[in-house]
N, C-alpha and C positions, 0 to 999 in steps of 0.2 A: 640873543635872538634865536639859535639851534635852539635851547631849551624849550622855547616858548613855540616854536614850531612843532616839535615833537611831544610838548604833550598837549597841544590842540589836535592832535592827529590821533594819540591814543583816546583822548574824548571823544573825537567824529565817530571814530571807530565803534567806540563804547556803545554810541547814540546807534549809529546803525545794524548792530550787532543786535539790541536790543529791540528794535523794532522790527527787524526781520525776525530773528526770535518768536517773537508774538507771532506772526502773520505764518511763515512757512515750515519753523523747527517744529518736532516734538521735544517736550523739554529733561530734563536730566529725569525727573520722575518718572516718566513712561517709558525711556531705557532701563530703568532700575527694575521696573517690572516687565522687561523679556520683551523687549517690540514697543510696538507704537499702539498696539492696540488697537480701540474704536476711531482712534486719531485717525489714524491711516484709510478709514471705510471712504471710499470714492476719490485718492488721490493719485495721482501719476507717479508708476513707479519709478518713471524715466527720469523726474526733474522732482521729488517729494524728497526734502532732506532731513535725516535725524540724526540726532545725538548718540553717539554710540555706546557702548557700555563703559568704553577708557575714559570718559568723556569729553569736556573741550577739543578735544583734538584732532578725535572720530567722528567730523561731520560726514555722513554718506549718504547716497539715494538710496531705495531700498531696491533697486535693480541692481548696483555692484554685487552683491552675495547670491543673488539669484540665479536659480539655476530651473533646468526643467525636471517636474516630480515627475507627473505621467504626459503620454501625448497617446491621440486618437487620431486613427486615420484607418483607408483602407486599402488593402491590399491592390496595387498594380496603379493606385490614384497617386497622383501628384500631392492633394490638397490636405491637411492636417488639421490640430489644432493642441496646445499645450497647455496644461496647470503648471504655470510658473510658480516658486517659492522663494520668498527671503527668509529665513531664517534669523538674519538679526532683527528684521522688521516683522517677522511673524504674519506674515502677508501672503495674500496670493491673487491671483487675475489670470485672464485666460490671452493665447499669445495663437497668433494664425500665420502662414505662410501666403496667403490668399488674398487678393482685393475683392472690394465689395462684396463683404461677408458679415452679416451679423454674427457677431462671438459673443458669450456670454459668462460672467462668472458669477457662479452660486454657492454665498457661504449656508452650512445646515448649523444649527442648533442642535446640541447634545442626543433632544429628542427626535432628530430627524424634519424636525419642521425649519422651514427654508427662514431665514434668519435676515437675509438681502441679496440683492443677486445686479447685477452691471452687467450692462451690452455697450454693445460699440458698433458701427458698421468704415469695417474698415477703406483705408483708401492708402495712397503710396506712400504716407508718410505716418499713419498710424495703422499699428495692426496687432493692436491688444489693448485691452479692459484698463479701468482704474483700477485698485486693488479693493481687498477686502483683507477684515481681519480674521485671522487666521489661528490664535493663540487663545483653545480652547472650542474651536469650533472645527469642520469640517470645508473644505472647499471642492469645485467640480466646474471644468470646462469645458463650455457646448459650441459647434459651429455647424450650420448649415455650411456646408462646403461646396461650390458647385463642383470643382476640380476631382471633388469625390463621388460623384455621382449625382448632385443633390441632397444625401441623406444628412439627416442630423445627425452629428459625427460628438458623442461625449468622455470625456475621460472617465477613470475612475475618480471614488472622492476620497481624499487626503486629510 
């Protein structure tokens, strides 16, 4: 009877493994190529999980590795705004201190032409972009900040 429980449980497992798979991973192919790639263009860094390069093992969000590249702000103002990076996810989105703020992130194409770009208008429980991909292109984060004066507040691009 143990037997028969235990590998009904590694099936279930199997079955829902595999079907979340499809739906929320990137799969071992798109770690093997450095990031998630185009996978990742508009998903949440906070709760988007991939396959890491050790792989089975290494499920992660692409916000554990993430850190901040550049941030924009001004002098003597409260209000900010960040170009977040992951590195294993090869991603990036833009990150504010601010409510009620449209933020924005803009990935460029090689040649400088805007390639896709995500806004968000934040609130107390969101306060930063979906991502973009980042592996091979350029990234830049913008925020209207009022805390800043009003001004459009933008990072450098990465």
């Amino acid at each position: 009877m143990i037997n028969i429980k235990k590998r009904s449980t590694v099936v279930m497992a199997g079955a829902v493994t595999a079907l979340l798979g499809s739906a929320l991973f990137a799969g071992p192919a798109a770690a093997a190529a450095g990031g998630c790639g185009s996978v990742c263009d508009g998903k949440n860094p906070q709760n988007y999980v991939y396959q890491g390069p050790g792989g089975p093992s290494q499920w992660v969000t692409c916000q554990a590795d993430a850190y901040t590249k550049y941030t924009a702000g001004k002098s003597g103002h409260a209000g900010y705004v960040e170009l977040r990076y992951s590195p294993a996810c090869r991603t990036a989105w833009a990150k504010t201190n601010t409510l009620n703020t449209v933020i924005h992130v803009y990935s460029y194409n090689s040649n400088g032409s805007e390639r896709r770009h995500e806004d968000q208008v934040t609130n107390s429980s969101v306060k930063y972009t979906v991502m973009v991909n980042d592996a091979g292109y350029t990234a830049k984060a913008c925020a209207t900040v009022p805390a800043s004066g009003g001004d459009m507040l933008c990072t450098k691009k990465f």
